[in-house]
DSSP file (Angstrom, degrees, kcal/mol; ACC not computed):
  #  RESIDUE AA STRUCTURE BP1 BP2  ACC     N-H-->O    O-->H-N    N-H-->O    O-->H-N    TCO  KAPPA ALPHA  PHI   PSI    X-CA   Y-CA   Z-CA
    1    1 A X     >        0   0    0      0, 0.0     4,-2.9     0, 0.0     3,-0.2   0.000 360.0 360.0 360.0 -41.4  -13.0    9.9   90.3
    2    2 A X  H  >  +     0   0    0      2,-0.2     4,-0.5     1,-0.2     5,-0.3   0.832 360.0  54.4 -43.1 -56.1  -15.7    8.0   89.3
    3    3 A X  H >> S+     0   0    0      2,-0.2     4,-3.1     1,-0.2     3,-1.7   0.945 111.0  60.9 -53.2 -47.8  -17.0   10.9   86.5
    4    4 A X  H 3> S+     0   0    0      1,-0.3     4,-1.9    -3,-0.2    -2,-0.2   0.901 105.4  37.1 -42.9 -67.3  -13.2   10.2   85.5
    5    5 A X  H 3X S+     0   0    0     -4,-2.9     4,-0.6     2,-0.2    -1,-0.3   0.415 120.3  46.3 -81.9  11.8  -13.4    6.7   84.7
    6    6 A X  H <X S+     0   0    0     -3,-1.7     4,-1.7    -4,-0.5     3,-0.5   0.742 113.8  52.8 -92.3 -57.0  -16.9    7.0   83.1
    7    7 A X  H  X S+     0   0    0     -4,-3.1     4,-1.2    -5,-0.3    -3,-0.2   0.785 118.9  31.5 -49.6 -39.0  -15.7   10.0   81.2
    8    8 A X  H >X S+     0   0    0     -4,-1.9     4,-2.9    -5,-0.3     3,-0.5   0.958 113.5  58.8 -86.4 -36.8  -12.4    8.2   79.7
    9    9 A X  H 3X S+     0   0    0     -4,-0.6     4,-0.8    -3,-0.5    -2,-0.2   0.747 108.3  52.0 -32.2 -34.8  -14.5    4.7   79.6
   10   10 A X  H 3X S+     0   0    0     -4,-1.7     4,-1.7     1,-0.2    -2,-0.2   0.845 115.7  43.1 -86.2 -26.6  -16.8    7.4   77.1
   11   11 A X  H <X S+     0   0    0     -4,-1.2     4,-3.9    -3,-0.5    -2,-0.2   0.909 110.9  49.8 -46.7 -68.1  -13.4    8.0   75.4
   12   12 A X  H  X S+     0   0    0     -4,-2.9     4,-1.3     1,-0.3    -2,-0.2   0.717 116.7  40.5 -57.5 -39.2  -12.3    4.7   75.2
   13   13 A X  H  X S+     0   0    0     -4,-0.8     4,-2.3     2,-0.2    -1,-0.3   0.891 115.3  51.2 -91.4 -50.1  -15.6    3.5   73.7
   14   14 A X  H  X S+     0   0    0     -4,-1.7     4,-2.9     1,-0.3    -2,-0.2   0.956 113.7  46.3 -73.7 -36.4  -16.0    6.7   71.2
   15   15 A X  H  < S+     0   0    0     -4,-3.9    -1,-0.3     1,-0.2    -2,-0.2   0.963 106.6  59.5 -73.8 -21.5  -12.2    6.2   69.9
   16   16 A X  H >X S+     0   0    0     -4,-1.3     3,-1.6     1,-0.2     4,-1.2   0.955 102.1  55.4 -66.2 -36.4  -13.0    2.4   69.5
   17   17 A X  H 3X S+     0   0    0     -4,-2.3     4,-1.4     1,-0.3     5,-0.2   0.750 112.4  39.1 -50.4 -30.9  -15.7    3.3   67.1
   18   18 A X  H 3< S+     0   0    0     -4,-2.9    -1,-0.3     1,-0.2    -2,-0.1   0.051 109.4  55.5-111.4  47.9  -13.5    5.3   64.9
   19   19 A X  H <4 S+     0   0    0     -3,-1.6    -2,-0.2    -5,-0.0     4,-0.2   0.256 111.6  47.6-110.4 -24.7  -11.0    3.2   65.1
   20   20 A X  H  X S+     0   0    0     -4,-1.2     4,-1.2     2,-0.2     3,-0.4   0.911 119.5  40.8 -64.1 -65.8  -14.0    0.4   63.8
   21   21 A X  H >X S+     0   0    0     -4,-1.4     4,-4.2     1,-0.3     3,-1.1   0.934 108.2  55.1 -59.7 -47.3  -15.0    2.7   61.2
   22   22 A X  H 3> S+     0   0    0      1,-0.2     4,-2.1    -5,-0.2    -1,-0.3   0.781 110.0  52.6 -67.3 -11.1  -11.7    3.9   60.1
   23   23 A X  H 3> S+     0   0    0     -3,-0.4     4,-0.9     2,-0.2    -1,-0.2   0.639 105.1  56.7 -70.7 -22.0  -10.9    0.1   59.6
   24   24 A X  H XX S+     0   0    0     -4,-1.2     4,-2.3    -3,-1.1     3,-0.5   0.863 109.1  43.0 -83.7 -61.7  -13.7   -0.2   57.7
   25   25 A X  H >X S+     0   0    0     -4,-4.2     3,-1.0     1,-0.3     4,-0.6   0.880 108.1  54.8 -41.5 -45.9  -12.7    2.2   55.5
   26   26 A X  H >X S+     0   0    0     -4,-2.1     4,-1.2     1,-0.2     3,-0.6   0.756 102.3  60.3 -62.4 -31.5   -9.6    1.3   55.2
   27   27 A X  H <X S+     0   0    0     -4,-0.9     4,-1.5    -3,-0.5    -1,-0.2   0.766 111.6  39.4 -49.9 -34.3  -10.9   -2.3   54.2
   28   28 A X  H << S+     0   0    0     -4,-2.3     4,-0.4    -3,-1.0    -1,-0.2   0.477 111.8  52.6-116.7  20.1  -12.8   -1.1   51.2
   29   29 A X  H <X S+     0   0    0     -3,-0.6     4,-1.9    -4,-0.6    -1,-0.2   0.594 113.0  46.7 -82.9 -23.9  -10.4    1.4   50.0
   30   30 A X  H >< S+     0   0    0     -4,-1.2     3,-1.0     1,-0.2     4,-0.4   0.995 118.0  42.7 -61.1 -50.2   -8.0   -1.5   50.3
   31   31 A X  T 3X S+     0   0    0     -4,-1.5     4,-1.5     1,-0.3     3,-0.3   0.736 115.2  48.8 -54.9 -38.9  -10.7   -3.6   48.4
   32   32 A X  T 34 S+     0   0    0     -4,-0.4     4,-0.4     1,-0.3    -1,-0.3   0.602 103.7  57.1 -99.8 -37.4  -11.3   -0.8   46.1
   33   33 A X  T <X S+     0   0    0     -4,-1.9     4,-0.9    -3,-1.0    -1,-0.3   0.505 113.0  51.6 -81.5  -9.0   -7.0   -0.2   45.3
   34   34 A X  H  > S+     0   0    0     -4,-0.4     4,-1.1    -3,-0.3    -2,-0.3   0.710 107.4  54.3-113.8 -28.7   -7.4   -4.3   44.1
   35   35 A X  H  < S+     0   0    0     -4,-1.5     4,-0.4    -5,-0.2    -3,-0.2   0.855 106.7  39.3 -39.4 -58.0   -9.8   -3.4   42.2
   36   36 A X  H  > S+     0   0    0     -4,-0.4     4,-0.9     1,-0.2    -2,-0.2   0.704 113.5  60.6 -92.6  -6.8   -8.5   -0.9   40.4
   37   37 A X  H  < S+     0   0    0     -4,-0.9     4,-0.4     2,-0.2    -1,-0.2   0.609 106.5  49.2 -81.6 -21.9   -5.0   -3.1   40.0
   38   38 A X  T  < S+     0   0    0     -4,-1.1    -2,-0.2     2,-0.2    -1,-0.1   0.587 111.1  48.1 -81.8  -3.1   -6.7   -5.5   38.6
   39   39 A X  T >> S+     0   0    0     -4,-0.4     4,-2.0     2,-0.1     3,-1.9   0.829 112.6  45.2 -81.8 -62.4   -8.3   -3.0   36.3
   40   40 A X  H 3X S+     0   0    0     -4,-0.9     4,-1.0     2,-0.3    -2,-0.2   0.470 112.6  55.1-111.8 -12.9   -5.3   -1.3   35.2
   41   41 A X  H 34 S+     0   0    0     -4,-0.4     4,-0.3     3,-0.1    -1,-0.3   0.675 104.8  56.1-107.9  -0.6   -3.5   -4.8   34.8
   42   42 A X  H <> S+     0   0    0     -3,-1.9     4,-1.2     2,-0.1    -2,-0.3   0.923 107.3  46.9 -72.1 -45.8   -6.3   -5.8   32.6
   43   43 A X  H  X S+     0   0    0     -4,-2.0     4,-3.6     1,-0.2    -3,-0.2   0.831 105.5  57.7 -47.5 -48.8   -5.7   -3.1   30.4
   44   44 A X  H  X S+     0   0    0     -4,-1.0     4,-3.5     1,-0.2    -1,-0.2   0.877 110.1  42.9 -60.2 -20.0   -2.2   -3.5   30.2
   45   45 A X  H  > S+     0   0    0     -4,-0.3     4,-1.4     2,-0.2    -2,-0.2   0.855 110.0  55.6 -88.6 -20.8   -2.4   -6.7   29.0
   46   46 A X  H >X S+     0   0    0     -4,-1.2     3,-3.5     3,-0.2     4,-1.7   0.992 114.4  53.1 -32.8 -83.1   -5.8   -5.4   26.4
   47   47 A X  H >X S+     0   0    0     -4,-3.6     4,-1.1     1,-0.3     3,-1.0   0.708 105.6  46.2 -21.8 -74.6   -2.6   -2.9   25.5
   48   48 A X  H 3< S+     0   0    0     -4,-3.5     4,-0.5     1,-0.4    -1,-0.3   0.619 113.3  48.7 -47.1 -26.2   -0.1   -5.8   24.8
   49   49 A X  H <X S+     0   0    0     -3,-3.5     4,-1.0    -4,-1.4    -1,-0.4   0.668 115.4  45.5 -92.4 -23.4   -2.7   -7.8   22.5
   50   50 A X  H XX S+     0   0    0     -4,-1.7     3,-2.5    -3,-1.0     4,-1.3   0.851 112.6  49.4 -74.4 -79.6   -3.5   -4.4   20.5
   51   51 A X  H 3X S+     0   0    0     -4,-1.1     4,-0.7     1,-0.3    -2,-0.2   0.478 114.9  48.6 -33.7 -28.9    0.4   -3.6   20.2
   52   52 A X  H 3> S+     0   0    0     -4,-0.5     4,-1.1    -5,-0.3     3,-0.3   0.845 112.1  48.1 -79.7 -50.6    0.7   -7.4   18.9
   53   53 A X  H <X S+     0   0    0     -3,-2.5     4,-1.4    -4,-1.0    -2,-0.2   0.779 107.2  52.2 -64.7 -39.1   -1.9   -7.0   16.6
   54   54 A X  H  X S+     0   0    0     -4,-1.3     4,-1.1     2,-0.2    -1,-0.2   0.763 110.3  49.1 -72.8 -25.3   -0.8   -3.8   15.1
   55   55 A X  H  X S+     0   0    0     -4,-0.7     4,-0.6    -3,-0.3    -2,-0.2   0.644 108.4  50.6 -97.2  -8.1    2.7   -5.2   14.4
   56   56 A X  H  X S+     0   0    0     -4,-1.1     4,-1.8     2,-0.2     3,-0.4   0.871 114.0  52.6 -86.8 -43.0    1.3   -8.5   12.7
   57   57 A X  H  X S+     0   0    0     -4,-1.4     4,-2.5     1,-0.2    -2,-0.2   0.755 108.2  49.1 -31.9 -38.9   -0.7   -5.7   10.8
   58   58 A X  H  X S+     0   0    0     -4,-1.1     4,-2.1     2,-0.2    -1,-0.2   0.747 107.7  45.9 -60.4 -44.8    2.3   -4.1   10.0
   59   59 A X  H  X S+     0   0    0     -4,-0.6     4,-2.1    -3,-0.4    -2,-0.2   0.977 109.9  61.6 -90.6 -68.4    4.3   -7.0    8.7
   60   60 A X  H  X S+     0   0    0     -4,-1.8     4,-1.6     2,-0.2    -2,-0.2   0.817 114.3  38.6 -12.9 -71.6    0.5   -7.8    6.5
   61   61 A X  H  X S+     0   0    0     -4,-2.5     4,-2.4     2,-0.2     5,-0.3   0.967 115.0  47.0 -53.7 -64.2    1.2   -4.1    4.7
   62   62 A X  H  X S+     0   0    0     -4,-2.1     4,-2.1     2,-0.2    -2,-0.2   0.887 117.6  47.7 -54.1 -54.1    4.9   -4.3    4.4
   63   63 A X  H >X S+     0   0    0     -4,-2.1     3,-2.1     2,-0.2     4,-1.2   0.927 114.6  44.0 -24.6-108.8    4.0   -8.0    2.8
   64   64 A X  H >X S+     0   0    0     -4,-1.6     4,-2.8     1,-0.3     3,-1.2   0.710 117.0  48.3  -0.7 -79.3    1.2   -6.7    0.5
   65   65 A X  H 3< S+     0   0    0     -4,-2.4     4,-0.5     1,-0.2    -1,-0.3   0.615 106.5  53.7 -45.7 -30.1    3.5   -3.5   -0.6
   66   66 A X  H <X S+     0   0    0     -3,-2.1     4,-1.8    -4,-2.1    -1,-0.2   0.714 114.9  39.0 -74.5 -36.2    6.2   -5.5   -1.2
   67   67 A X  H <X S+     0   0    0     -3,-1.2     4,-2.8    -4,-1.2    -2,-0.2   0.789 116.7  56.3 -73.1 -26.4    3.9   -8.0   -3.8
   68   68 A X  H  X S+     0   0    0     -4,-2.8     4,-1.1    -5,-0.3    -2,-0.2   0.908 108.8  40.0 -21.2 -67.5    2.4   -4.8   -4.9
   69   69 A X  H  > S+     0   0    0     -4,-0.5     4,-2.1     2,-0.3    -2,-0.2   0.654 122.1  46.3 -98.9 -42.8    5.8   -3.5   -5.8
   70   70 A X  H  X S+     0   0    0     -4,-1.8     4,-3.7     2,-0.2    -1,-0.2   0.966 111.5  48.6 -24.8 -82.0    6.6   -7.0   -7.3
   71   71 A X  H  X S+     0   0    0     -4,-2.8     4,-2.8     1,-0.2    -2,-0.3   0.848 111.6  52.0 -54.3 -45.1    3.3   -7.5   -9.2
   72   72 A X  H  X S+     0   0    0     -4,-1.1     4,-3.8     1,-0.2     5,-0.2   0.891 108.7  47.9 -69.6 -34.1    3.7   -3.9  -10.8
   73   73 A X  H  X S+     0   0    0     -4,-2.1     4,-3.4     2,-0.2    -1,-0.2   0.937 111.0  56.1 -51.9 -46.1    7.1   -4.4  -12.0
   74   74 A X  H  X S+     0   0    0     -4,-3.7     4,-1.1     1,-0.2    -1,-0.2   0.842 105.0  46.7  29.3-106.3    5.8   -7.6  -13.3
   75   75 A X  H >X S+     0   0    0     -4,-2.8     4,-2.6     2,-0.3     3,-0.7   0.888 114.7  48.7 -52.3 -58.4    3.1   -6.0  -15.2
   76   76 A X  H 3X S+     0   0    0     -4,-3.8     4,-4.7     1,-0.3     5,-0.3   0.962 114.3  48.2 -58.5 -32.5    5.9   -3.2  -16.8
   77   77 A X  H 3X S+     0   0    0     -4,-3.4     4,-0.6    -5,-0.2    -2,-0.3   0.861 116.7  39.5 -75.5 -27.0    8.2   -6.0  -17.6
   78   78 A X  H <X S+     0   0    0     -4,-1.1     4,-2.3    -3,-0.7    -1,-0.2   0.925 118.5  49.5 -80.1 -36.3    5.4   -8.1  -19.4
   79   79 A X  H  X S+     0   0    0     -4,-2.6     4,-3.0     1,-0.3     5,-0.3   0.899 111.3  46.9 -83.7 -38.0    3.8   -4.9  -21.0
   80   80 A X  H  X S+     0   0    0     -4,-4.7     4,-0.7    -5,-0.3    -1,-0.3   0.786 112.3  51.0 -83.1  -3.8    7.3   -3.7  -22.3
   81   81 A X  H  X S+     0   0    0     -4,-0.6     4,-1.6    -5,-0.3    -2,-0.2   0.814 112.5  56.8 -75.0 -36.9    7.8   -7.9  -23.7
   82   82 A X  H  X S+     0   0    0     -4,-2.3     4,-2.4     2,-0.2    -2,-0.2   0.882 105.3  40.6 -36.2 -63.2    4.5   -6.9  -25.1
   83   83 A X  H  X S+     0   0    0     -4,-3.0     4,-2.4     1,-0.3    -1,-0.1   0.807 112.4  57.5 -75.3 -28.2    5.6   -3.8  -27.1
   84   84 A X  H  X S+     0   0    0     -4,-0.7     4,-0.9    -5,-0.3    -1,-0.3   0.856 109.7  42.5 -75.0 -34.2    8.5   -5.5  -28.2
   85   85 A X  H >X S+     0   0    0     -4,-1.6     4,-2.1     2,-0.2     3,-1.1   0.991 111.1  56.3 -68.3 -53.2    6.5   -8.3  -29.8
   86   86 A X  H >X S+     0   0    0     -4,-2.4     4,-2.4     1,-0.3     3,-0.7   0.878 111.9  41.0 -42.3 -62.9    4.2   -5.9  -31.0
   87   87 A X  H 3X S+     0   0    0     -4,-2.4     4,-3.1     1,-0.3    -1,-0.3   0.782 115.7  51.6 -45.9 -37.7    7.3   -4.0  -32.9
   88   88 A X  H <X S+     0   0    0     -3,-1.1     4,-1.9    -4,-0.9    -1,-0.3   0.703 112.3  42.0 -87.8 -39.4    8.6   -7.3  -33.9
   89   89 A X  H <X S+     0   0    0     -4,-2.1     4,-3.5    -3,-0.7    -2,-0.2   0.856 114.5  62.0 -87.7 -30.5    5.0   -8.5  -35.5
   90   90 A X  H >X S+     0   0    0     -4,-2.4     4,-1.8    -5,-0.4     3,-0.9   0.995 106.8  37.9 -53.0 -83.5    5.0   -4.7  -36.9
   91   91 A X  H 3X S+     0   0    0     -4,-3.1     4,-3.1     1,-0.3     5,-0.2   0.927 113.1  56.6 -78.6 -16.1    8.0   -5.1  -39.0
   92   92 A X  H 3X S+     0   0    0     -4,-1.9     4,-1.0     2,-0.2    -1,-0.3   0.850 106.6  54.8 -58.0 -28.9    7.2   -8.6  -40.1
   93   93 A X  H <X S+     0   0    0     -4,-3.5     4,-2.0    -3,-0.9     5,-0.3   0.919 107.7  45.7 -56.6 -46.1    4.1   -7.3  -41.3
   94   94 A X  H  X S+     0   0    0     -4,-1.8     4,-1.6     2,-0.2    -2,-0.2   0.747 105.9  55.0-102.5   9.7    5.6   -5.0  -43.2
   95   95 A X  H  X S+     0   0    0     -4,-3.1     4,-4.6    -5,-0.3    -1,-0.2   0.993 107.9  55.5 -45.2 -62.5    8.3   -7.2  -44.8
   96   96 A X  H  X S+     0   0    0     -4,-1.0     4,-2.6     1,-0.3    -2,-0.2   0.765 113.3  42.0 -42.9 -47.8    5.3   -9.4  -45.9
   97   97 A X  H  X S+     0   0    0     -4,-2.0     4,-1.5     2,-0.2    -1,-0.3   0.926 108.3  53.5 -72.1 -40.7    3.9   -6.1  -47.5
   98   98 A X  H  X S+     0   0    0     -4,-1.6     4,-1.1    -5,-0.3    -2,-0.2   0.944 119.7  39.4 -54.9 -52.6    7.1   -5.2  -48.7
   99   99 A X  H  X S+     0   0    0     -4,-4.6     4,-1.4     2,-0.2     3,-0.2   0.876 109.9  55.1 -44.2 -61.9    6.9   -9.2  -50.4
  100  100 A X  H  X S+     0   0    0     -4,-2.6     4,-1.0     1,-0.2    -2,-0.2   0.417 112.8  39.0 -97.5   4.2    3.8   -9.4  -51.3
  101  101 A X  H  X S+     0   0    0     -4,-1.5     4,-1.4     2,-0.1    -1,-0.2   0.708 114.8  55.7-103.0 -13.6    3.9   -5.8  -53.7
  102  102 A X  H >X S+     0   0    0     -4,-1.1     4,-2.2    -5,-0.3     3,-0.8   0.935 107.8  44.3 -99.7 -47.8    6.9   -6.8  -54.7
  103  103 A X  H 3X S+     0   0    0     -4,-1.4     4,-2.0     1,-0.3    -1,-0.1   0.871 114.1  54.9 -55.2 -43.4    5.2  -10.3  -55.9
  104  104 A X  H 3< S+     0   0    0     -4,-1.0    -1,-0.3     1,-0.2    -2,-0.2   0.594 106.6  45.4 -86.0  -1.7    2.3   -8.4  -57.5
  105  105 A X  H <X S+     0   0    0     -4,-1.4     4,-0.7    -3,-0.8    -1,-0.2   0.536 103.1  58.9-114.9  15.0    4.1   -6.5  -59.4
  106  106 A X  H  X S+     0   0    0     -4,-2.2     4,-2.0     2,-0.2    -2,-0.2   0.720 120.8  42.9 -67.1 -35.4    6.7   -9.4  -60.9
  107  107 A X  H  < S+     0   0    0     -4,-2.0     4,-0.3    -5,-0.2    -3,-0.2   0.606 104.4  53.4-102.9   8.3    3.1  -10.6  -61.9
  108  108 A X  H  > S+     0   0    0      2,-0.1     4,-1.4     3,-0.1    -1,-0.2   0.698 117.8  44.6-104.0 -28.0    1.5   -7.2  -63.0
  109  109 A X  H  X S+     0   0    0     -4,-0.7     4,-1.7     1,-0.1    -2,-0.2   0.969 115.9  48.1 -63.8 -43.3    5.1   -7.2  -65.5
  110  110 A X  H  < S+     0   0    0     -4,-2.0    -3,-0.2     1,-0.2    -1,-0.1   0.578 110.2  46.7-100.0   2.3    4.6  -10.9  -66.4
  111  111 A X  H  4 S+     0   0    0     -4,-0.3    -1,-0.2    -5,-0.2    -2,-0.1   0.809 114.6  55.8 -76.8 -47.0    0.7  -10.7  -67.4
  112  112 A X  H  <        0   0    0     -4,-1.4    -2,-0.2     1,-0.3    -3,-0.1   0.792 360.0 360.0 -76.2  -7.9    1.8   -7.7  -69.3
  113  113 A X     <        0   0    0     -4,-1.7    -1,-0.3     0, 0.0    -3,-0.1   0.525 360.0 360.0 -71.8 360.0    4.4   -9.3  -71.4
């Protein structure tokens, strides 16, 4: 009886040591899961500041494309006020030619009389 109660006392003793050690484990896997939630909720929030950052990027381009798209009409609308002055200075020049042979030759008749 004696061998009995050493022998389960050896029991008793060996399961309290893995019952120590698997507690231990279990402590720094716990430690080790808080870890890696606190990882993975860093990230998400990294995520949320990229995803913020790309759509204020977003809005920047659409903004830009839209003055782009602005500025080029612009530029056609000034360049075709342009071509129209240009036509406009065009045939007033050549009234003015039209004028000024017409002048020189009332004076090329009235030298020659």
């Amino acid at each position: 009886r004696t061998r009995d109660v050493q022998a389960s006392e050896a029991e008793t003793k060996e399961a309290s040591v893995r019952h120590g050690a698997m507690a231990a484990s279990l402590e720094r896997s716990q430690k080790s899961l808080e870890r890696s939630q606190k990882t993975h909720q860093q990230a998400q929030l990294y995520i949320k500041e990229l995803e913020v950052q790309r759509d204020e990027r977003e809005k920047e381009l659409a903004s830009l494309r839209t003055a782009a798209k602005q500025t080029t009409a612009q530029g056609g609308q000034a360049a075709a006020k342009t071509q129209e002055e240009v036509a406009a200075l065009k045939e007033k020049l050549k009234k003015h030619h039209e004028v000024l042979a017409l002048a020189q030759s009332t004076a090329s008749r009235a030298t020659a009389q």
